[in-house]
C-alpha positions in Angstrom: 12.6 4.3 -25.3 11.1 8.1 -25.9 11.9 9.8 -22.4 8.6 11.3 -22.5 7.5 7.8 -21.1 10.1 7.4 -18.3 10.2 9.3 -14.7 11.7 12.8 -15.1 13.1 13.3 -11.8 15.0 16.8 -12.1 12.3 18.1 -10.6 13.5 16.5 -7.0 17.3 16.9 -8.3 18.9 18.0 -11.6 22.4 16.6 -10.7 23.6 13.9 -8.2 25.7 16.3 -6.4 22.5 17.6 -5.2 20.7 14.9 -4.0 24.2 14.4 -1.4 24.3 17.6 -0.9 20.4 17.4 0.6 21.6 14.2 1.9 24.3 15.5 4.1 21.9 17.6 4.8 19.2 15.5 6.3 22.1 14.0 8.4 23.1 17.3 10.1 19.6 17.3 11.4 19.5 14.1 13.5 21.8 16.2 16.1 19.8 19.4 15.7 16.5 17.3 16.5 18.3 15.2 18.9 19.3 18.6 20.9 15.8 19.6 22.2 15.5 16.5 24.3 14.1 17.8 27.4 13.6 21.2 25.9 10.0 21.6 24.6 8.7 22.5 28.0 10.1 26.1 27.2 8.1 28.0 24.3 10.9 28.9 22.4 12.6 25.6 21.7 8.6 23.9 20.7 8.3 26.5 18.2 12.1 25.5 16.7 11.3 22.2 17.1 7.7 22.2 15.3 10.0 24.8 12.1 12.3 22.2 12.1 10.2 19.2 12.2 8.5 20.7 8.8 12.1 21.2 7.1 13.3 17.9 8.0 9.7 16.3 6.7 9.7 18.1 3.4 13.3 17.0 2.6 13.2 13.7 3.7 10.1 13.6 1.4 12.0 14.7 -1.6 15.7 12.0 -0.9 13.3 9.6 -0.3 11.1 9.5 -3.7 14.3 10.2 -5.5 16.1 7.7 -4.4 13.4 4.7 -4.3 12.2 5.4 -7.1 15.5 5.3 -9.3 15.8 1.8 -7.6 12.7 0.6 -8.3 13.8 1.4 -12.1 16.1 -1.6 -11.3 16.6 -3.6 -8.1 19.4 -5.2 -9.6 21.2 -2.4 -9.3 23.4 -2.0 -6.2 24.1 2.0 -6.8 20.3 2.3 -6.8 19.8 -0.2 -4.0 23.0 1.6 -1.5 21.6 5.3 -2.5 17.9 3.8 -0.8 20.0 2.5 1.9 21.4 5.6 2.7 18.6 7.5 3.0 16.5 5.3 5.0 20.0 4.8 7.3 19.3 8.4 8.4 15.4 7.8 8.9 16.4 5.4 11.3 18.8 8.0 13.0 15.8 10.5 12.8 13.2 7.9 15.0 16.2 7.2 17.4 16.8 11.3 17.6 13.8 12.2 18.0 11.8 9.5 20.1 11.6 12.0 22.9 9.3 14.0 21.2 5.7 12.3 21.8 6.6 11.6 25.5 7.5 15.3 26.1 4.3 16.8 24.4 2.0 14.1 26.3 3.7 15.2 29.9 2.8 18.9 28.4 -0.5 18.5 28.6 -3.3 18.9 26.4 -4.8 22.3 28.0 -1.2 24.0 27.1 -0.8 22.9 23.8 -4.2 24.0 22.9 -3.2 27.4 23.9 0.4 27.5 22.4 -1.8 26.5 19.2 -3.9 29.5 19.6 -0.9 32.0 20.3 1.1 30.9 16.9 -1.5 29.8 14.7 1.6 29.5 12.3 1.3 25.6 14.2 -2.1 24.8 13.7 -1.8 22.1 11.1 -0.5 20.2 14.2 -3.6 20.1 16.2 -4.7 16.7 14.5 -1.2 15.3 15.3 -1.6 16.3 18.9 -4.9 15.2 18.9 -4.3 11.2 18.0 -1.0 11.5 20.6 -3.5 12.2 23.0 -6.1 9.8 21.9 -3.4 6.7 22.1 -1.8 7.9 24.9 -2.1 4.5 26.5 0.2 3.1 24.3 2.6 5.5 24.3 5.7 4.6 26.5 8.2 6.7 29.2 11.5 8.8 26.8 13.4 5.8 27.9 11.3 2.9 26.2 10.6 5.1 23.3 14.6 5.5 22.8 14.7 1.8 23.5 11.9 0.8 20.4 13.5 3.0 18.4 16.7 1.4 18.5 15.2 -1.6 17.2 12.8 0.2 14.5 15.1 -0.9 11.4 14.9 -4.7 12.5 10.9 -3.8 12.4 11.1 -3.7 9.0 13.2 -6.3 8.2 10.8 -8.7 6.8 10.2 -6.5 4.1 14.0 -5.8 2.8 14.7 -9.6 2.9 11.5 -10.4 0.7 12.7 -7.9 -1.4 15.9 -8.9 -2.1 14.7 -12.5 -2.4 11.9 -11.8 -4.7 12.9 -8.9 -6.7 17.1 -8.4 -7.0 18.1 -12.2 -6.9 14.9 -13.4 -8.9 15.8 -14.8 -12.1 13.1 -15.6 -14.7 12.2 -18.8 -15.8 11.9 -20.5 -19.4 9.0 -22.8 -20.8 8.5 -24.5 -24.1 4.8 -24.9 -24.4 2.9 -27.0 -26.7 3.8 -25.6 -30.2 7.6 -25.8 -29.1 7.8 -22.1 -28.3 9.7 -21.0 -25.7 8.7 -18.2 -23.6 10.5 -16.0 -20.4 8.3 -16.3 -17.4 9.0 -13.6 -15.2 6.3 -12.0 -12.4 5.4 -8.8 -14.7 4.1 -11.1 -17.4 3.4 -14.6 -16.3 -0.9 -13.3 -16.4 -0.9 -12.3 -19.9 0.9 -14.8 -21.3 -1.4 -17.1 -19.6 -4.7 -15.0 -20.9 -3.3 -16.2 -24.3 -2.8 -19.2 -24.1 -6.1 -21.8 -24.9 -4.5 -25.2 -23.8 -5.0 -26.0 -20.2 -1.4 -27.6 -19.9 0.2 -24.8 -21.2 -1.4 -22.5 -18.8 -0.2 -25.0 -15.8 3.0 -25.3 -17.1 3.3 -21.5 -17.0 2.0 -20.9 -13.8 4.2 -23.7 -12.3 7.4 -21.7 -14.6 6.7 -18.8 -11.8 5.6 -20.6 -8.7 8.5 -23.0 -9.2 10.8 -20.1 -7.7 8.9 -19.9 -4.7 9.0 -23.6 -4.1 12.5 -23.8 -3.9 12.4 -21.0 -1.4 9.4 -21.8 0.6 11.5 -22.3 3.7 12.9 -18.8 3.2 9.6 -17.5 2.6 8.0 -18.8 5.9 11.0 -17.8 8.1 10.8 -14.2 6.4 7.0 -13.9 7.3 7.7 -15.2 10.7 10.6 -12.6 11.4 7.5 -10.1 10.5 4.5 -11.4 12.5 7.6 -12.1 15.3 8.2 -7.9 15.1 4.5 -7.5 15.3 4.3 -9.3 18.6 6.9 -7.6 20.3 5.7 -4.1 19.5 2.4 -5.2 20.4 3.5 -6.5 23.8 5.4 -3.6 24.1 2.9 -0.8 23.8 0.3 -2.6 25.8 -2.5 -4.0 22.3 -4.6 -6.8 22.8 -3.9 -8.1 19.6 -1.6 -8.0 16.8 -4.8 -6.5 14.8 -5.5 -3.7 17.4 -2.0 -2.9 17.4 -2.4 -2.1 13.4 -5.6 -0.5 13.6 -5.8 1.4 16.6 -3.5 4.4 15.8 -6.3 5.6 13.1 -9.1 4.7 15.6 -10.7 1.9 13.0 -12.8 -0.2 15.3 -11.4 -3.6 15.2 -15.5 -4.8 14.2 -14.9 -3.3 11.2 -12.3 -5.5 10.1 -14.1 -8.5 11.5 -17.3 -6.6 9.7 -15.9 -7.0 6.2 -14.5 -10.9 6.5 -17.6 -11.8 8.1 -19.7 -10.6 4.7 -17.1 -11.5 2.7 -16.6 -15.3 3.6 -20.3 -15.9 4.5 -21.8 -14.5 1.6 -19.5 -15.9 -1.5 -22.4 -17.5 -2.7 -22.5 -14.9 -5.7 -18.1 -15.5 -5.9 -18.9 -18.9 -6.5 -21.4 -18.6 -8.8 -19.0 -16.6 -11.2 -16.5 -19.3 -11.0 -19.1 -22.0 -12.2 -20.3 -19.7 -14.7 -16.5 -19.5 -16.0 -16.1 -23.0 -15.8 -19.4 -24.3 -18.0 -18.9 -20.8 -20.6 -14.8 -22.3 -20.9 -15.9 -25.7 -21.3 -13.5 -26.6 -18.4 -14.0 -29.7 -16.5 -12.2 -27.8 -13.4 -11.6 -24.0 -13.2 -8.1 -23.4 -11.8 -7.5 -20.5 -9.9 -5.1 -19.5 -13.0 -8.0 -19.7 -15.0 -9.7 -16.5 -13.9 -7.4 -15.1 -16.0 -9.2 -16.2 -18.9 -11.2 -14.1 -21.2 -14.7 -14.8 -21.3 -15.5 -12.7 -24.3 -13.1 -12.9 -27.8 -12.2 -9.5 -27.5 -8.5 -9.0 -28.0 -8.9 -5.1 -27.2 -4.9 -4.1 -27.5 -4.5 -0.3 -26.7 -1.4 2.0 -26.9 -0.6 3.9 -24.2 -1.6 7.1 -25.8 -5.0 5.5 -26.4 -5.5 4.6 -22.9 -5.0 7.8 -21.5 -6.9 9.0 -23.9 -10.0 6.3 -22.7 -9.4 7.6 -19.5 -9.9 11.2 -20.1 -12.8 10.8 -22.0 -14.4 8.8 -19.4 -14.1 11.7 -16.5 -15.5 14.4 -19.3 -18.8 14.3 -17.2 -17.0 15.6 -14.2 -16.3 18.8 -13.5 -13.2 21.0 -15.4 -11.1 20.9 -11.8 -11.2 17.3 -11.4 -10.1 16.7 -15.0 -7.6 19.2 -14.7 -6.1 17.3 -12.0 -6.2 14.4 -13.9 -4.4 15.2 -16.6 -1.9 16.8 -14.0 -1.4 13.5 -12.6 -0.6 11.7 -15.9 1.5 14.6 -17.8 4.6 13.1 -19.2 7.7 12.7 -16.8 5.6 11.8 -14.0 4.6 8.3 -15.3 7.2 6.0 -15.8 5.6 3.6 -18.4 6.9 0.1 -19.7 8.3 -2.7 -18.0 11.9 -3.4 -18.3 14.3 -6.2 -16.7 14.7 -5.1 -13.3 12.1 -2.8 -12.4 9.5 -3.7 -10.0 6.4 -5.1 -10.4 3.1 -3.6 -10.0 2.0 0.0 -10.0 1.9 2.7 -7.8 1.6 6.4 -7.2 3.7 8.0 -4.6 4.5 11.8 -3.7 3.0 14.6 -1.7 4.7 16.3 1.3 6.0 18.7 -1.0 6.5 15.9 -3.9 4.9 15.5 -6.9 2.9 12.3 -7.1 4.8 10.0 -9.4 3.2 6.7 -10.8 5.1 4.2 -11.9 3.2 1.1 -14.5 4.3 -1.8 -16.2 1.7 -1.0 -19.0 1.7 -3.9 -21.6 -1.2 -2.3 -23.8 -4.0 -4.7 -22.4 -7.6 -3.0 -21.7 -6.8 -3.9 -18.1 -3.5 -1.6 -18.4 -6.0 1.1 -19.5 -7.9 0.6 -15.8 -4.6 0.7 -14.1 -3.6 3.7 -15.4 -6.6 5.2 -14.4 -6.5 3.6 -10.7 -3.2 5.0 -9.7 -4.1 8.2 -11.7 -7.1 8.4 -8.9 -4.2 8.3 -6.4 -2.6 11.1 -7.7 -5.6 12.9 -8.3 -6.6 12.4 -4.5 -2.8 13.6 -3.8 -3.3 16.8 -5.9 -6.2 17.6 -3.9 -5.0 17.1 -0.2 -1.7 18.9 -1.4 -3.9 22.0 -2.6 -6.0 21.9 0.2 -4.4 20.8 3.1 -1.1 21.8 5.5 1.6 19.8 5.1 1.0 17.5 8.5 -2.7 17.0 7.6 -1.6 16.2 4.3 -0.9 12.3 3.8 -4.0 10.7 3.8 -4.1 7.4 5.5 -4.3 3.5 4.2 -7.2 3.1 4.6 -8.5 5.8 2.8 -6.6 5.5 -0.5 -7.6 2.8 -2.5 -11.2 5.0 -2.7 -10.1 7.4 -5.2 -8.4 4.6 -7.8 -11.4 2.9 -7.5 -13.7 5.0 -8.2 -12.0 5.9 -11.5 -12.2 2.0 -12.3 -16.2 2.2 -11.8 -16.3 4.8 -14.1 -14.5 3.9 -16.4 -16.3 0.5 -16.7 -19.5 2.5 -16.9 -18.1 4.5 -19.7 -16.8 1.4 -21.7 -20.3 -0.3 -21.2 -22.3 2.6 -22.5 -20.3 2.7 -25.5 -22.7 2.5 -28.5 -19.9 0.5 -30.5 -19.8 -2.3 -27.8 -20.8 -5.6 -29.4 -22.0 -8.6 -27.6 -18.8 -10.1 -27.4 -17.3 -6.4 -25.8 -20.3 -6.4 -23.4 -19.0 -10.1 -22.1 -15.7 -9.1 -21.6 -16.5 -5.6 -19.6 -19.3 -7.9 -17.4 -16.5 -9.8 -16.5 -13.9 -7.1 -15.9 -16.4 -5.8 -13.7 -16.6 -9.3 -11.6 -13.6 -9.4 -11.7 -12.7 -6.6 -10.0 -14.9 -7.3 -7.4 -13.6 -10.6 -7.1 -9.9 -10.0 -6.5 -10.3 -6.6 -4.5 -13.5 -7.0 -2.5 -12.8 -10.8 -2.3 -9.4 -12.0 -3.0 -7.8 -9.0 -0.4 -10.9 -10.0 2.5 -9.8 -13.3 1.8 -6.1 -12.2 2.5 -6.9 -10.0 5.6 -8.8 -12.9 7.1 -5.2 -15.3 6.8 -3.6 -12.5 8.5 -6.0 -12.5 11.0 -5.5 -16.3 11.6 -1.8 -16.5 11.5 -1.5 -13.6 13.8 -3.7 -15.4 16.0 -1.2 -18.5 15.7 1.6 -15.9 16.1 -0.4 -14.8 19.4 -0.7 -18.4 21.0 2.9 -19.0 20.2 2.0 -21.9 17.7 4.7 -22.9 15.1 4.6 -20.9 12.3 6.4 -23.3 9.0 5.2 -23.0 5.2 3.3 -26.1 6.0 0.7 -24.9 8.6 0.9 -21.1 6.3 -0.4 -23.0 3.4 -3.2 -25.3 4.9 -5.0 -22.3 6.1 -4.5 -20.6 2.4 -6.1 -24.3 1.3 -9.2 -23.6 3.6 -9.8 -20.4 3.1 -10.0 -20.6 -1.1 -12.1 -23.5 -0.6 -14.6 -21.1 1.6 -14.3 -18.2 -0.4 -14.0 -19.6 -3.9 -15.1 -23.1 -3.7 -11.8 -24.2 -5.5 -9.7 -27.2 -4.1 -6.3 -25.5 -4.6 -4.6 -28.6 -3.6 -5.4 -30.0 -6.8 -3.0 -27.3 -8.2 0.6 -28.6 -6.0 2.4 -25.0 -6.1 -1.0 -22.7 -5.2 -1.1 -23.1 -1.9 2.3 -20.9 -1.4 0.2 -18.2 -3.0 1.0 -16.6 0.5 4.8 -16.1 -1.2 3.5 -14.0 -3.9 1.3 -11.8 -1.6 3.8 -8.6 -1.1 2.0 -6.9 1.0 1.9 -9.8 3.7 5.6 -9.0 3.8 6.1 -5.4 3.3 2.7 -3.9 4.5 1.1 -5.8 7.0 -2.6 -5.7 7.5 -2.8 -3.5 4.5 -4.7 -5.7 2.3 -8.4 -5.3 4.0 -8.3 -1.5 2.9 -8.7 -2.4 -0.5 -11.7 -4.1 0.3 -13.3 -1.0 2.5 -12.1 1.3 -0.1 -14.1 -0.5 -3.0 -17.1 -0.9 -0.6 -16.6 2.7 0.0 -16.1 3.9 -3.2 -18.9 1.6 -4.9 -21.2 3.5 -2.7 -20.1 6.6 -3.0 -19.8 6.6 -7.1 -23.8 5.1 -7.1 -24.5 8.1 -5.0 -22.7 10.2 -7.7 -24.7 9.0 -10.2 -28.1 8.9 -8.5 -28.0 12.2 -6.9 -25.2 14.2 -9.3 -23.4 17.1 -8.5 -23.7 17.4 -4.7 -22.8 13.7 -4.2 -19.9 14.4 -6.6 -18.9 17.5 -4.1 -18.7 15.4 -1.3 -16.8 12.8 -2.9 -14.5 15.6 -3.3 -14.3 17.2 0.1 -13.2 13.8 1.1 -10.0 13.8 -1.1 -9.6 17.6 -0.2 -10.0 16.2 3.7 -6.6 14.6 3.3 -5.3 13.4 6.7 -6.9 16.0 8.6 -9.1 13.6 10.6 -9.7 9.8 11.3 -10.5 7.8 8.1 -13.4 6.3 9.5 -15.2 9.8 9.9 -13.9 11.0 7.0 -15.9 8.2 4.7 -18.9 8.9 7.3 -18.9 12.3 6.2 -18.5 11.7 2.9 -22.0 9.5 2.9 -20.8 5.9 4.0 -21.2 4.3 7.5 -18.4 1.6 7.9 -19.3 0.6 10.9 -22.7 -1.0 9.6 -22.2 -4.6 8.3 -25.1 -2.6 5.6 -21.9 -0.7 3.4 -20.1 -4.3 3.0 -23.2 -6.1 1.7 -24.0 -4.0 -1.4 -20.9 -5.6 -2.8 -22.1 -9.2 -2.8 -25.6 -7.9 -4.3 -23.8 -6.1 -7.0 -22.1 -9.2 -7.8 -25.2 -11.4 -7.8 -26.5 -8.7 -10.2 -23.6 -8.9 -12.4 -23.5 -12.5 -12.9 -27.1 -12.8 -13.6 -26.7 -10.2 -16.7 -23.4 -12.4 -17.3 -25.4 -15.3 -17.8 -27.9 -14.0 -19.9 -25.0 -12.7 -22.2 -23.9 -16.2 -22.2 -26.9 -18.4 -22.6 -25.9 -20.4 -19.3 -29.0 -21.5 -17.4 
């Protein structure tokens, strides 16, 4: 494979000997933190601390991309795996070492900070972080409970590590023979496009139950691993004084808990349009039932196949109406070395961008030259845009901008580049099909799909809350319910669908995570309409907003931007949109 498609990493480390080098580094630090416990009442140690609280987040910054993302490049891989382990190991050690630190700036005060701020404005950048310490000071607990959680902060995450090692080192693909006695390699990278190709509705089942199959055999596992989670959830909810496992996620970035409850309320109560779509599959298909595998399914006979040069290319074309700085950045993002392209046994599945904190953002694809590929490259490449620009204009602690503020970026690209593809003059009828339903589709999996998701985190927390039992049995029937509500599909019908809650990453490693992609595309639906109905001063505020970074609470930031989630009013437009979409659909397709 040409190297110009793979992760160049020299520009973390050249050599191995570095990385350890930086790595024994990093470890000689947990004692130097460690040593101003008790200390930061006197001037001189805070401002040692605060230098070497920057040092220490810079380098773990840089071990940390390095080392996950060479292991990403191949979970099989126990060099890559133990290099991971290592670092985070010492992470660990650094939340032990320093879980003083809060405690002793809160029993400061907030008057004296303020002031030391003013006297070394060399600190500044850490007013924000001061700021929310202060703000969820409730929940913050005595040096001696803080040392106690943080004892116990790497079995926090353990619910992630084991679905990890479950799902992606010890996963082994399976093998189907379909129809015309072909036999194909299911894995979890391709199991959607071989079913997008395939016309015979018992092939497609039979591929979909090639993958499911795995988690079957495992859906003991799975449910034990997802309890460990919500059980670590609890207990640090408990701990720090929440009123729900929800609060306890949201509370640290100040998002009202009626925003969350905002978003599944539209979302399950107003499917009408969802379901609508999903008949209008069914009848253009000729299908006497649309599975839930079926959405994969392309409406349209456009077999669109791009390189990879060609859909970068699409994308850059597409921003040419923005301004030289934002497609300067853009191309930034994507230069060769920082994508790491093709799929290959071993690596994980997905994409992502990751960096900032003195990193490059990195995105890593498994691009299979699908039109949809194209839109994924230019979703994480808003990622990295929206990195480039906090980076560039913000400190280093008001860099990292939250959750629930970075799906707006990638989205926005995915509008626009939809918009760009539909105004083509070459588009034929066929093309204009297949983009309509690209466009429903999107909405569909990440306004829908991911409310759907949040709202069965919300119920089993609830359940994990009242101290129900918690098996794959009781994890499913909700899954059952809610498709039925959201997508009027009887996924029973389908035996394996129901542990769709196995395939659902995020449920394991991120929790509560899914519902920001569904603010984020309300968010950035919004803000790209105001883009194109009021030009370049909506555009400039879309921009402050990725210049804004982490430098205050998400929720203000999008209000600043021009979008108000705490009015049910910026969840609705979705559903309209929809309703608008199939209509024009339909038309396309002659379906009364």
């Amino acid at each position: 494979m040409d190297k110009k498609y793979c992760w160049d990493f020299s520009f973390l480390y050249e050599k191995e000997e570095d990385f350890e080098k930086d790595l024994q580094t990093l470890s000689s630090y947990v004692q130097k933190m460690a040593s101003y416990q008790g200390k930061l009442h006197e001037e001189k140690s805070l401002t040692e601390y605060l230098r070497l609280n920057k040092e220490v987040e810079v380098l773990l910054n840089r071990l940390y991309s390095y080392a996950s993302g060479l292991a990403d490049l191949d979970r099989r891989s126990v060099e890559r795996n133990t290099r991971e382990a290592k670092v985070e190991a010492i992470l660990h050690e650094l939340v032990r070492a320093t879980s003083f630190d809060t405690p002793e700036y809160l029993s400061l005060g907030k008057e004296k900070l303020d002031a030391f701020l003013t006297k070394y404005p060399e600190f500044r950048e850490y007013d924000f972080t001061f700021q929310k310490m202060f703000d969820s000071q409730e929940h913050i607990l005595s040096k001696e409970a803080e040392n106690l959680l943080a004892n116990y902060s790497p079995l926090m995450g353990v619910g992630g590590d084991l679905y990890s090692k479950l799902t992606v080192s010890d996963y082994t693909p399976s093998k189907v023979t379909l129809s015309d006695g072909k036999e194909v390699e299911v894995t979890t990278a391709n199991w959607t496009t071989l079913i997008k190709d395939l016309s015979l509705p018992e092939d497609r089942k039979k591929v979909f139950e090639a993958l499911y199959s795995y988690y079957d055999e495992r859906k003991n596992t799975y449910a034990a691993i997802l309890k460990a989670g919500l059980d670590a959830q609890l207990a640090n909810m408990r701990a720090r004084g929440y009123h729900s496992i929800l609060e306890s996620h949201l509370e640290k970035n100040k998002i009202p808990t009626s925003v969350y409850e905002s978003l599944i309320d539209v979302a399950h109560h107003q499917s009408a349009p969802l379901k609508e779509y999903y008949e209008v599959r069914r009848k253009a298909l000729g299908l006497a039932k649309h599975r839930s595998y079926d959405r994969f399914l392309s409406l349209g006979k456009t077999e669109k196949k791009l390189t990879y040069e060609e859909a970068k290319d699409l994308f850059y074309d597409s921003i040419k109406r923005f301004d030289e700085d934002f497609q300067k950045k853009a191309h930034e993002a994507t230069k060769y070395g920082m994508v790491d392209v093709y799929p290959s046994l071993g690596k994980r599945s997905g994409a992502y961008s990751s960096g900032g904190g003195g990193v490059f953002p990195h995105i890593l694809l498994n691009f299979q030259g699908s039109l949809e590929d194209a839109f994924t490259l230019a979703h994480e490449a808003g990622h990295s845009t929206h990195t480039l620009y906090s980076m560039e204009s913000q400190p280093l602690m008001k860099e990292h901008y939250t959750i629930f503020v970075a799906e707006i970026a990638s989205t926005f690209n995915e509008h626009n580049l939809l918009d760009y593809l539909l105004k083509s003059d070459s588009l034929s009828k066929e093309d204009k099909i297949a983009l309509l339903q690209k466009e429903c589709d999107e909405i569909a999996s990440t306004f829908y799909r991911q409310s759907l998701f949040a709202e069965y985190e919300l119920l089993i927390s609830h359940l994990e809350e009242k101290g129900e039992p918690i098996h794959y049995q009781v994890l499913s029937d909700i899954m059952i319910s809610l498709y039925k509500d959201y997508y009027g599909i009887d996924i029973k019908e389908e035996r394996l669908k129901p542990l769709v809650w196995c395939y659902i990453p995020h449920l394991f490693y991120t929790p509560f995570y899914v519902y920001q992609y569904a603010t984020s595309f309300a968010t950035s639906l919004a803000l790209y309409q105001k883009v194109n109905q009021e030009g370049e001063e909506a555009f400039l505020s879309y921009k402050n907003l990725l210049k804004a970074g982490g430098s205050q609470y998400p929720v203000l930031e999008v209000k600043e931007a021009g979008v108000d989630l705490t009015k049910k009013e910026a969840f609705e437009a979705v559903p309209k949109r929809l309703a608008y979409l199939v209509k024009e659909l339909k038309n396309l397709l002659g379906i009364e």
